[in-house]
C-alpha positions as CSV (number, residue, x, y, z in Angstrom):
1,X,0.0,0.0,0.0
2,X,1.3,3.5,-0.9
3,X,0.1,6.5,1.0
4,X,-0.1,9.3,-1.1
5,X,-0.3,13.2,0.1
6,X,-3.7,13.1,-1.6
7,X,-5.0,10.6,0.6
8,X,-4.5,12.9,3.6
9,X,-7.4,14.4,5.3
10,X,-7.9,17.8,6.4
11,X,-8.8,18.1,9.6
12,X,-9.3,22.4,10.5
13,X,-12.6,22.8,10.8
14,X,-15.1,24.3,8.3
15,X,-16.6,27.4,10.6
16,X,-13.4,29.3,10.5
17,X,-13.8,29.8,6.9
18,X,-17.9,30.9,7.2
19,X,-16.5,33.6,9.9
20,X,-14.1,34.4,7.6
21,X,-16.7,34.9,4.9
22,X,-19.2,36.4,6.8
23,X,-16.4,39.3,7.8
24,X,-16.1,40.1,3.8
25,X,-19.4,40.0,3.1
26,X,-20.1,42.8,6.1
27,X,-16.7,44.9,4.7
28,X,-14.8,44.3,7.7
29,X,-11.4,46.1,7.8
30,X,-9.7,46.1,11.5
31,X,-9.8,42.8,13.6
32,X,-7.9,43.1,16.6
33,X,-7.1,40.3,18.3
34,X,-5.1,38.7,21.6
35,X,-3.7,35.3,20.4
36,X,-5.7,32.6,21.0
37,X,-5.4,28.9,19.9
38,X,-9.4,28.8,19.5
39,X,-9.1,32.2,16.8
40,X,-5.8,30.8,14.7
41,X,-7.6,29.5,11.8
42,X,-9.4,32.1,11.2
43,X,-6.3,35.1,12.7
44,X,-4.6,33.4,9.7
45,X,-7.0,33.9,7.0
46,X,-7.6,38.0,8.3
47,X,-3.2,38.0,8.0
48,X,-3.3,36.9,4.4
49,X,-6.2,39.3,3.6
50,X,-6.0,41.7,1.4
51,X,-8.7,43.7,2.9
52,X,-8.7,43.1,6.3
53,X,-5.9,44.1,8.8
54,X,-5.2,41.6,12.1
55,X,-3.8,44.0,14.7
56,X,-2.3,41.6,17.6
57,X,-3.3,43.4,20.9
58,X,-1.5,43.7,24.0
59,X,-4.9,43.5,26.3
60,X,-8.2,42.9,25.1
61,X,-9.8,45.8,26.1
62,X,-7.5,47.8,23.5
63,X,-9.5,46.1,21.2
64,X,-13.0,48.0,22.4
65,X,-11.0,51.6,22.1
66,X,-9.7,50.3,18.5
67,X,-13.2,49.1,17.4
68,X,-14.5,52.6,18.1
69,X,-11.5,54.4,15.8
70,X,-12.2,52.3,13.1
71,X,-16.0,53.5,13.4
72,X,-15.1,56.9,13.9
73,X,-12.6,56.6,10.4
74,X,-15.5,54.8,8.4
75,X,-14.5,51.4,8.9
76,X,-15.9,48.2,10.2
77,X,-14.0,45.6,12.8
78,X,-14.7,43.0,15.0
79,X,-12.8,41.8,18.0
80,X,-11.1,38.1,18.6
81,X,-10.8,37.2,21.9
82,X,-11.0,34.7,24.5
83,X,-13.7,34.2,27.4
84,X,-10.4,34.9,30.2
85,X,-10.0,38.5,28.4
86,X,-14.0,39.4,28.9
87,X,-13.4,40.7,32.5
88,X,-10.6,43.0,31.3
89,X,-13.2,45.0,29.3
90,X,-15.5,45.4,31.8
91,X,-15.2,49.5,32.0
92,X,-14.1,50.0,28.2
93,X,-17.7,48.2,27.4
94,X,-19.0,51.6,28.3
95,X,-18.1,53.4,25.2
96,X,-20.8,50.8,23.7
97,X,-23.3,52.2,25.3
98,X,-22.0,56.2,25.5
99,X,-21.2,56.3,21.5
100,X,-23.7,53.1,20.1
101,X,-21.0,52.0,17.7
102,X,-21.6,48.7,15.6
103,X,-19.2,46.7,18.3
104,X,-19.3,43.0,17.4
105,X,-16.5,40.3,19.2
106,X,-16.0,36.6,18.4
107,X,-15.3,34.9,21.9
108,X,-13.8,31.2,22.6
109,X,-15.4,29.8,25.6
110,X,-12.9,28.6,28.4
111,X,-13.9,27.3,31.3
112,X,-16.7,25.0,30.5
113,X,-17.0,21.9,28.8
114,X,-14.2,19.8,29.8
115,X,-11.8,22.3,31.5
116,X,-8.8,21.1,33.1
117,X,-7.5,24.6,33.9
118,X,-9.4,26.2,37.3
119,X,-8.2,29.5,36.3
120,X,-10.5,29.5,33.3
121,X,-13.7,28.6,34.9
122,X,-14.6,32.0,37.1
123,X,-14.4,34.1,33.8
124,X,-15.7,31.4,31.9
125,X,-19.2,30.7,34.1
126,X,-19.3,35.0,34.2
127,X,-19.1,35.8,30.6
128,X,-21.9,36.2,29.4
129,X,-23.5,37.6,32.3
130,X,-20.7,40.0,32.5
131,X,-21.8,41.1,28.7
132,X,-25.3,41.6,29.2
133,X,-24.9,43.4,32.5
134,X,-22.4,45.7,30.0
135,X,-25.6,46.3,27.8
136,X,-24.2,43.7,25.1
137,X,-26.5,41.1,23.2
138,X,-25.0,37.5,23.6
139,X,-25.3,34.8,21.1
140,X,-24.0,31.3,21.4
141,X,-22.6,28.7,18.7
142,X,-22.1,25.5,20.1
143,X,-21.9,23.2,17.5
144,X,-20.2,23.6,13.9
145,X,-23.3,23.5,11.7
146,X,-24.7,26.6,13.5
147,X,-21.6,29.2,13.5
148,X,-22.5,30.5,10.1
149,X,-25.9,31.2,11.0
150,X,-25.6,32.6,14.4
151,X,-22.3,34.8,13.2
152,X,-24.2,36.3,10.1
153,X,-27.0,37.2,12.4
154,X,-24.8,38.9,15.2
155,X,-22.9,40.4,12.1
156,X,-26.4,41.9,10.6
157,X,-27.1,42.8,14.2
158,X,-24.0,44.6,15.2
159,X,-23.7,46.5,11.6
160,X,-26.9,47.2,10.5
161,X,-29.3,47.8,13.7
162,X,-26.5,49.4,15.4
163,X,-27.0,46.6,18.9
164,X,-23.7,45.6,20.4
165,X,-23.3,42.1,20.4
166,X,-21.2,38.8,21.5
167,X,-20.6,35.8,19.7
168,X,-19.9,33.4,22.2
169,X,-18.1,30.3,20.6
170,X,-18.4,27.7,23.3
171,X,-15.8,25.3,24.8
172,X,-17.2,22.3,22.6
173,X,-17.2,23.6,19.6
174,X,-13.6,24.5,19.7
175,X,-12.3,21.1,22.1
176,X,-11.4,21.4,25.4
177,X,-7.4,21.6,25.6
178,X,-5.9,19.1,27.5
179,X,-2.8,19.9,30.2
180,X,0.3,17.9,28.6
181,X,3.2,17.4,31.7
């Protein structure tokens, strides 16, 4: 038997690509970002756009201030984070609510299905309450076949009625990490 480097399987998942495309389709220009293993697939795609420009972040709540800019200079961006970085945008999730800017953020969930790091699960169980109680509409993707859906409507959402939103991409849909000693 011969293996041949066609008869390899891809295994990156699909929804990566639909967030992707759903961010073109909506003209998005500015994604800022903290690295996250959850985001990679897709941080890669915005880094060999032409039209989009990934702008690695020191803190996530940098990203809030940098969404409203891009407003303010006629663009459109959205913010890639992970559920830990939530609690450090707790007071720049004002401006949401003082300037009503089209704010949209992609989240990966930590702290919930299958977690074997304790320091993810406060901010994980709070996130999305911390959100709402910030004024921001949550909406959840748990499984692969509904991330287009659920990102295109948070997308039409954010843009179009002007309602900041949350995309909260949960724990299961991206695997749970597992401590290697």
């Amino acid at each position: 038997m011969h293996a041949c480097a066609d008869d390899s399987v891809d295994t990156a998942p699909a929804w990566p690509d639909d967030i992707f495309a759903i961010l073109q389709r909506f003209e998005v220009r500015q994604v800022p970002y903290v690295p996250d293993a959850g985001h990679s697939q897709l941080i890669r795609r915005v880094l060999a756009s032409s039209t989009m420009r990934g702008i690695p972040l020191t803190t996530e709540e940098e990203g809030v201030a940098l969404l409203l800019g891009a407003w303010a200079g006629g663009q459109r961006g959205v913010l890639l984070m992970q559920s830990s970085g939530v609690g450090n945008c707790i007071n720049m999730l004002s401006l949401t609510q003082i300037f009503r800017f089209p704010f949209l953020t992609l989240v990966t969930m930590r702290g919930e299905w299958g977690e074997f790091n304790p320091w993810q699960v406060p901010m994980g169980s709070a996130t999305q309450a911390a959100f709402e109680l910030a004024g921001i509409k949550v909406l959840r993707a748990s499984h692969a076949q509904e991330v287009r859906e659920v990102v295109e409507a948070a997308a039409s959402q954010a843009y179009n009625a002007c309602t900041p939103t949350a995309v909260l991409l949960s724990q299961r849909l991206i695997g749970a990490k597992v401590f290697v000693k």
